[in-house]
Steps between C-alpha positions, in 0.01 A plus 500: 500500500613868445574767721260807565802738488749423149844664528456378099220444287544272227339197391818326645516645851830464680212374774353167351166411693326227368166369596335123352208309574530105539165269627732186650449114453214542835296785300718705763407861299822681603635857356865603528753814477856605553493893639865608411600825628858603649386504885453210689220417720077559479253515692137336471191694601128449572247732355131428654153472403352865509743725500445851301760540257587781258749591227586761693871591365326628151618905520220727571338669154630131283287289591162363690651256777310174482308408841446121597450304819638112470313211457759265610828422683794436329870444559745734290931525479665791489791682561296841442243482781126380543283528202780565273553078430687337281359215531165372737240237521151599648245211700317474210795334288601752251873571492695723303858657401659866388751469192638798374438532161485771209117622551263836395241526768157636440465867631144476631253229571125501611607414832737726558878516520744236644901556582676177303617395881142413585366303228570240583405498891188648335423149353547319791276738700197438294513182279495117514572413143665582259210567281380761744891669434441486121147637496639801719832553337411839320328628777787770657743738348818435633779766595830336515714631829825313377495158280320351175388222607253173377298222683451143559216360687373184561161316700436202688309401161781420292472834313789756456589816278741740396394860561647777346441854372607561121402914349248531841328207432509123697670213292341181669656104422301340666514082517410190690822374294826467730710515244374872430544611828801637568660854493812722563609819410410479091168634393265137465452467118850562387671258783274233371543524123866482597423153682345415213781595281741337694326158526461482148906573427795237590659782777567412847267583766625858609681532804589815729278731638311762239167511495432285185734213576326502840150479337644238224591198820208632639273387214760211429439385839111529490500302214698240543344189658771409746387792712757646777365593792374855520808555769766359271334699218527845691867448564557459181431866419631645776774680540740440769559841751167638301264252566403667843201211570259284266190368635238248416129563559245250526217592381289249602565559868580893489848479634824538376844422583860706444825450527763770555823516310696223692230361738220240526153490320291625821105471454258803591137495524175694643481233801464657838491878317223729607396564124224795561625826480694671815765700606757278584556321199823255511795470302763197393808562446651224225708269690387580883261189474207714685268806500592748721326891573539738265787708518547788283844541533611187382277514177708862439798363503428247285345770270850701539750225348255354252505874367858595467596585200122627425441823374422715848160616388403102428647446835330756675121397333571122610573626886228685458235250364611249808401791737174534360452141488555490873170679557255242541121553451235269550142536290197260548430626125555275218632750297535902458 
């Protein structure tokens, strides 16, 4: 999977996230992504059931701020903050990943506008399926505050798709097919031709880490009958002192589990979490093996080193967008 924040934006990032879609030999329905970025370390955070959200970091005068309240609890990664995820599973079984890709977002929608960081949260707020995501995908403008970015999403019914946003408008692949659901930092069409191209030549399978030869064993995995596992397939796109955690979701039993650069695969779920909205929402940090209050501070500093190097006024919008997100409100509304 992509970052949120490039330091480059090409079609073959120096930051190769990757994100795949496997149902195992026991119908397991499992989805999977590398987040590569050049800090170490995450943190995993629960976003309730009725909370009132906003896209509040659109500038005053460019935008009208969408307004929602969340249907469901999910789990999201970052290194950013809460509600700025790069990747999350909600209770209902949807899961999805952020890959930075070339994109044009839409200006408006009929719903208002959206910042690119909240998208995808957005989706997990409100939606069960995939189909739900689709029917909705044109329905926000979206400022960008730092990356071009596109989407994979999948559902505990065996469906998945690419999202992303080509001259304003949403470019959907949508497929029960595993073989067609993959992604990493190439726009969808393009990567697969090349797939295509490449199966039908006499040339190696590509090795090293650009975007293309990434999606190429991707695909050449998917198809091939002796499956690896989804693990083994992960590793081999990642990229070693880059590959700051990959994770598996289950979607069949809304949980996940990560592993940190150099650790053990370590399962989270929703057990024993209060999931209704509160104040005193938890947070996991990646290798600690437990939840623990929520504590600001650590959350900035994490913030701090995953944005060296970032231009300041990025740097100073991401702080910014965790401090809002710290502001919890609670709404017995189903929506604004």
């Amino acid at each position: 999977m992509a970052v949120i924040i490039a330091f480059v934006q090409t079609m073959d990032s120096a930051y190769p996230c990757s994100a795949i879609y496997r149902k195992t030999a026991s119908d397991k329905l499992q989805m999977g992504a590398n987040f590569d970025w050049n800090t170490r370390g995450g943190i995993a955070f629960l976003s309730p059931r009725q909370q009132a959200k906003s896209a509040r970091m659109i500038v005053v005068g460019k935008g009208r701020p969408a307004k929602w309240v969340s249907r469901y609890a999910s789990l999201t990664l970052s290194q950013f903050g809460r509600d700025y995820p790069m990747q999350g599973v909600n209770e209902a079984g949807l899961a999805g990943a952020v890959l930075m890709a070339p994109a044009q977002y839409p200006a408006t929608g009929p719903k208002g506008d959206i910042t690119e960081n909240l998208w995808l949260q957005y989706q997990l707020d409100r939606f069960t399926t995939v189909s739900e995501v689709v029917l909705h995908a044109a329905d926000f403008g979206i400022h960008k505050i730092s990356a071009d970015l596109h989407w994979i999403l999948c559902d505990k019914t065996g469906e998945c798709a690419a999202i992303e946003f080509i001259d304003g408008r949403p470019h959907i692949y949508k497929s029960r097919d595993e073989r067609h659901n993959i992604l990493t930092n190439s726009p969808y069409a393009p990567a697969w031709q090349s797939y295509l191209d490449w199966s039908s030549s006499s040339r190696p399978l590509p090795q090293g880490y650009q975007s293309l030869a990434r999606f190429i064993r991707l695909a050449f995995s998917q198809s091939n009958p002796n499956l690896k596992t989804i693990e083994d397939t992960l590793d081999d796109v990642a990229l070693a002192g880059f590959t700051a955690w990959q994770t598996v979701f289950d979607l069949s039993t809304q949980s996940l589990k990560v592993r940190v650069e150099g650790g053990s695969w370590e399962g989270i779920t929703f057990d024993f979490l209060n999931l209704n909205c509160s104040e005193n929402l938890p947070l996991y940090e990646l290798g600690s093996g437990l939840w623990t209050p929520y504590d600001g501070s650590l959350v900035e500093n994490l913030i701090q080193r995953a944005t060296l190097g970032v231009p300041k006024e990025e740097a100073s919008l991401i702080i910014e967008a965790k401090r809002l997100s710290e502001t919890i409100s609670c709404s017995d509304s189903e929506s604004h």
